[in-house]
N, C-alpha and C positions, 0 to 999 in steps of 0.2 A: 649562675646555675648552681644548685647543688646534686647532692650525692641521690641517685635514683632510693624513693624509700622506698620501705618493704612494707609498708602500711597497704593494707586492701585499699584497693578505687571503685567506687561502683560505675557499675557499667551500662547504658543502656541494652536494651536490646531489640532488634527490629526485622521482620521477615517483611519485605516490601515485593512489589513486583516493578521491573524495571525493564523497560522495552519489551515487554513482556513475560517475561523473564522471573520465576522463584529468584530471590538475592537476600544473602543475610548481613546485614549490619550491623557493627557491635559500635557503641559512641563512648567514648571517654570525654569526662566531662556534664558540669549541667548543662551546658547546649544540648537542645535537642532539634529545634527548629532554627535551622542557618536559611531559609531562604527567602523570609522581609525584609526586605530591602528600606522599609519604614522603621524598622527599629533600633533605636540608640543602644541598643546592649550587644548588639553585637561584636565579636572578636575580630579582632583585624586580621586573624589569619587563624587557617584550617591547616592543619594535618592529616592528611589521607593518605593509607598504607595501599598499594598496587598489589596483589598479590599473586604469588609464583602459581604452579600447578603441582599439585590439586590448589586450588585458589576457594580452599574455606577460611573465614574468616575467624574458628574461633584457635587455630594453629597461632593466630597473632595477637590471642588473648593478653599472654604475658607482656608482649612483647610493648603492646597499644598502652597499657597500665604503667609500667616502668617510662617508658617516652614520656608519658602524660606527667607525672610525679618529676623527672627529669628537668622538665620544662616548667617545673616553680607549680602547676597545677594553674598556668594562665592560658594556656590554646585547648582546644579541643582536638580528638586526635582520633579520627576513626579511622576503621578499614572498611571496607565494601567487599565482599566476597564476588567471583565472576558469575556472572550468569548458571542457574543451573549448579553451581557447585556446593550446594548444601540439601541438605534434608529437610524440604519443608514440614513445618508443625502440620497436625490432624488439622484436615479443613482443608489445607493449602494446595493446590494442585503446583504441577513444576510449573506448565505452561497457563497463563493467562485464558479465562475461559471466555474470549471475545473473540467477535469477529473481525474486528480491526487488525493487522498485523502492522505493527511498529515497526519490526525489522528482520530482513530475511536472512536467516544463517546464523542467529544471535548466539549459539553456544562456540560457532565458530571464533577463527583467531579475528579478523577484522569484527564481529561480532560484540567480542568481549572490550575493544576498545572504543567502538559506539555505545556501548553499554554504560561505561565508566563515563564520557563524556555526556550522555542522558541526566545520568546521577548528579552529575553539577551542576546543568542547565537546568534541572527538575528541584535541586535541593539543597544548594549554594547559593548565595545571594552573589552577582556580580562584583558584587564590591569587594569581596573578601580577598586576600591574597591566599594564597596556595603554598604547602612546601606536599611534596608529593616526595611518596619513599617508597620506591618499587624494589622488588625483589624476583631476582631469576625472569622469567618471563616480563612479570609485569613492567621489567627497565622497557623491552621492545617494546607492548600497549604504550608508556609513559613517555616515551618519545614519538610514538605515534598520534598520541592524544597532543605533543606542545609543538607538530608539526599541520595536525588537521584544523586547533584551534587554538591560533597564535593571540587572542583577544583572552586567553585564560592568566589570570595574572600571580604565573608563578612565580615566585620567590628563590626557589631551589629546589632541584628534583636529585636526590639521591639515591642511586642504581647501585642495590646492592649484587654483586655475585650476578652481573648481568649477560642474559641470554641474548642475545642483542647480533648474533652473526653467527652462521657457520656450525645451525646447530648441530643436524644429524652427520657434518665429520667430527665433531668431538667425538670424543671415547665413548662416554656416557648414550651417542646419541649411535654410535657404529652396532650399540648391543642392540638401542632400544626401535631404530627405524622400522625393522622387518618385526617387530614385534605388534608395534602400534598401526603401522599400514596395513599390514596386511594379516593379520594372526587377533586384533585387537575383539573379535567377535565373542572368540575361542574362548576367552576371559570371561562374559559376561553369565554361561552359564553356573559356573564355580562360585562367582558371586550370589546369583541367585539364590543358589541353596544354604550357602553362609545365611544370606539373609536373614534366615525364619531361626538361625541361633538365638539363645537368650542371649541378652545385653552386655550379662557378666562375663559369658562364655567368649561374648566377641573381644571385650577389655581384655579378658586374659590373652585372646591372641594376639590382639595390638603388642601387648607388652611381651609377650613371647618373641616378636618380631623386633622389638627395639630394644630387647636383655643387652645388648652388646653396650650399649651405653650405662654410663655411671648415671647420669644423674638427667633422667627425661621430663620434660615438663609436664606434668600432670593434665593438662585442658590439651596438651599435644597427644595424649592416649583419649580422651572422650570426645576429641572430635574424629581422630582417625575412626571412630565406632561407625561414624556416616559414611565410609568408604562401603560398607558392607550395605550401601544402597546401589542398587545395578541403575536407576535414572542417573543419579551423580556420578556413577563411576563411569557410564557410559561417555556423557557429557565432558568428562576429565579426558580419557581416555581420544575421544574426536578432537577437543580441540590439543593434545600433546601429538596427533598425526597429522594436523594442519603446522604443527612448529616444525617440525620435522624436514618438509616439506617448502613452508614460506618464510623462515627467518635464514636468509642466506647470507647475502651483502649486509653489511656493516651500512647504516645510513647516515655515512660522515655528513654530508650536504647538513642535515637536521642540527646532531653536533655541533657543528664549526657554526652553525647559526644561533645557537644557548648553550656556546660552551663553557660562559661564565656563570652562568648558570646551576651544571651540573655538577655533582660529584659522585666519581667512580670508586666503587669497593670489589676487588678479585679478589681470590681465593689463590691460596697456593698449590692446593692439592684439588681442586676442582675438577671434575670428570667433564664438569657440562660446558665448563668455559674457561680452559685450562690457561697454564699462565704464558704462553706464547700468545694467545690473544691478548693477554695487559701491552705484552714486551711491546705489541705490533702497534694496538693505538695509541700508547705512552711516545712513541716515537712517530705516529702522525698526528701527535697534537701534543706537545710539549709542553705548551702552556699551562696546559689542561689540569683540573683537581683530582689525579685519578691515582689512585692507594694502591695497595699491593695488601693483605693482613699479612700480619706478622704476630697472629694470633691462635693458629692453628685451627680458625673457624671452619665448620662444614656448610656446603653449598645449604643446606637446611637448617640452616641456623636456629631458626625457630624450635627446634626442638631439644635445644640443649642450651643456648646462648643468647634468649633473650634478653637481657638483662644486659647484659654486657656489651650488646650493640647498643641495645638504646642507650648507655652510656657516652659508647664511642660519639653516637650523632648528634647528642645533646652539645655535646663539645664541640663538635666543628663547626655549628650553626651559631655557635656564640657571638659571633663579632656579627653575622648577619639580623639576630634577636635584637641586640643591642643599638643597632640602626633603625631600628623599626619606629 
């Protein structure tokens, strides 16, 4: 491995519909088509980013580039944004203009991890191995995804700062319950009228809102601009009151079944998954690869610290890359 460069990556980029579903895709890498199964140039392994809530995909712009460079510039490395969580381009409707319906409740929590599972059966070739790196929410989908379809052939799934139990007693989740159940409507007008702001005006609030930080990722303030869409924000907003609500128990069964598998990244100061839930499954699974930072990372890592994760995971994937 070397040192993550700072040299530009290009990027693909792709607005698809998936379960029917608006979904944006960003690919690292010239792979753009993984799903021939007839062709000899394929990559023996994919990288796919799960991502938290808001679950746009271009929050992990930095983050996909740096990984990609990390990794010698030999895998492919996308992210998949959740259903519904981005701004489709002019043309693009959120919802699919068919009458066939794929899937019922797709912006939902089980929704969004049929969703992800679509996207590989639709656009993965079988044969590829898998390392999957969810973040916040996405750990709960990514172990729901390697419990619904144990025929996926992961390699390693790393749960960053994972929401995975016990959301709405966390701190973070004591403010946000009665906000998102039941108040969550209340929001959508204030959005609306944001809306019809000019572009710049919205940038500057973005960055008004995240002044407190030294040093914010730049594609982290132009994609937050899509929040001032009330379909997406709506969308965000339903499935963070379905978390609320169904991520309760800890699904040790799942774990202790790909424990060697996974690797766990907490936070210290985490509001969403504070560190009495490390202490609790560190000591029901001892074996286990599961980290504590000792880096002073924020649960949103993405917006200050990409670069420095994809570092840390390039590294621990070492001895697994090397096997391959």
């Amino acid at each position: 491995m070397r040192s993550v460069s700072e040299e530009p990556v290009p990027l693909h980029e792709e607005f698809i519909y998936c379960c029917g579903a608006a979904t944006h895709v960003l690919k690292c890498g010239p792979w753009k088509d993984l799903s021939k199964d007839e062709s000899k140039n394929l990559p023996r392994l994919l990288f796919m980013i799960i991502p938290g809530n808001p679950g746009l995909a271009g929050y992990y712009r930095t983050f996909i580039q740096a990984l990609y460079c990390g990794l010698n510039q030999q895998y492919p490395v996308w992210v998949v944004s959740h259903a519904g969580h981005c701004k489709p381009p002019s043309g693009m409707e959120m919802i699919e203009d068919t009458d066939i319906k794929e899937l019922e409740d797709v912006f939902g929590l089980n929704g969004q991890v049929e969703h992800k599972l679509n996207f590989l059966k639709k656009n993965v070739s079988k044969d590829i191995k898998l390392v999957l790196i969810a973040h916040s929410i996405g750990c709960y989908i990514t172990l729901e995804m390697m419990k619904r379809a144990s025929e996926l052939q992961v390699l390693r799934s790393v749960l960053l700062f994972p929401t995975i139990e016990r959301m709405a007693q966390s701190p973070q989740g004591k403010l946000m319950t009665p906000l998102l159940c039941k108040l969550r409507y209340a929001l959508y007008m204030p959005v609306y009228l944001l809306s019809f702001l000019p572009e710049g005006v919205k940038a500057s609030l973005v960055r008004f809102a995240l002044r407190g930080m030294k040093t914010c990722d730049e594609s982290s303030i132009t994609t937050s601009v899509n929040l001032f869409s009330v379909d997406c924000i709506a969308n965000i907003l339903y499935m963070a009151s379905q978390e609320m609500m169904k991520v309760v128990e800890r699904d040790s069964t799942t774990i202790k079944q790909n424990l060697k598998k996974l690797i766990f990244y907490y936070g210290t100061g985490d509001s969403w998954c504070p560190q009495h839930y490390y202490d609790e499954i560190k000591m029901d699974f001892p074996d286990g690869d599961i980290r504590l930072c000792e880096k002073g990372l924020r649960h949103a890592f993405v917006l200050d610290a990409s670069k420095e994760m994809a570092a840390m995971i390039t590294d621990w994937l070492q001895d697994d890359l090397t096997k391959l």
